[in-house]
Every structure is written in C-alpha cells, then in structure tokens.
C-alpha positions in Angstrom: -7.7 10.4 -6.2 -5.0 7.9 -7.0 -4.7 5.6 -4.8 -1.3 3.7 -5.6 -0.2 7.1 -4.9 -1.9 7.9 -1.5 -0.6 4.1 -0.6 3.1 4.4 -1.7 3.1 8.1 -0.3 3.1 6.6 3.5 6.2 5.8 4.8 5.9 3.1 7.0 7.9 2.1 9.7 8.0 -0.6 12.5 10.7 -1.1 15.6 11.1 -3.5 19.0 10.9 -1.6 22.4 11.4 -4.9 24.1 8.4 -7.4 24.1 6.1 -4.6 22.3 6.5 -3.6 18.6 5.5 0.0 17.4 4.1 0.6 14.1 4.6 4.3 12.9 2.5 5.2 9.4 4.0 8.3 8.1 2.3 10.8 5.3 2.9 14.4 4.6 -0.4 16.5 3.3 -0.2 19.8 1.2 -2.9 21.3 3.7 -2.3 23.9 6.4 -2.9 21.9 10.0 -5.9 23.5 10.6 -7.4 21.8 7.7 -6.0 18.8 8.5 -7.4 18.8 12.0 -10.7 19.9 11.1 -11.3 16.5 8.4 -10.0 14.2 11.6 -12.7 16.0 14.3 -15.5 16.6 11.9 -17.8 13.3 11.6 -19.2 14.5 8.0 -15.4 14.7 6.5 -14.3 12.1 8.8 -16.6 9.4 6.9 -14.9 10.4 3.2 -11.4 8.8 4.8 -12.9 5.4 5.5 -15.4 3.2 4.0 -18.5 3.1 5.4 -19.2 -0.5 7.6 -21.2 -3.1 5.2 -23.4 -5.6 6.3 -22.9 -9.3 6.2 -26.0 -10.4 4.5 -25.6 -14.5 5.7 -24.6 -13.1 9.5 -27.8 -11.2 9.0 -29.5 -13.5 8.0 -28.1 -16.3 10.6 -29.4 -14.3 13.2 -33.2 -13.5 12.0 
C-alpha cells in the first residue's frame, strides 16, 4: 500500500453553511459496496484502517 497515493486519492472539500463549516473527504474504491460495507461493520477489518491506540508511557506512569 502506497500511501502518498491513498492520501492524494481523497478529494477533499470544505464549505460555510452559515456559522457551521462542513468538511466532506472524498475517495473512490475499486471494490463492489458490499465489500466496502462489510471492512466498515466488521471490527476484525475495521482495525487494519486505523492504527491501533498506543499508550503514553509517562501518563502511565504519572498516574501509578
């Protein structure tokens, strides 16, 4: 996976609906919608999209 691709693949897009602003992130995938649905709702394929939470060893630490 390349990710300057993935990142520059996402059109981006932000507009003014009076006081609130709206941030649309755009990106086409070569899968069928079923697939694409089924990586967003399963937890096991969900967690290969984001990076799993990492602890802060000094907050840790702090706090023992």
């Amino acid at each position: 996976m390349n990710l300057a691709e993935l990142i520059t693949g996402v059109t981006r897009t932000v507009t003014t609906q009076g006081s609130h602003h709206i941030v649309q992130l755009e990106h086409v995938f070569e899968a069928p919608p079923e697939e694409i649905w089924d990586a967003i709702t399963q937890p096991q394929r969900l967690e290969k999209w984001f990076e799993p939470p990492r602890a802060n060893s000094s907050k840790a630490a702090a706090t023992n």
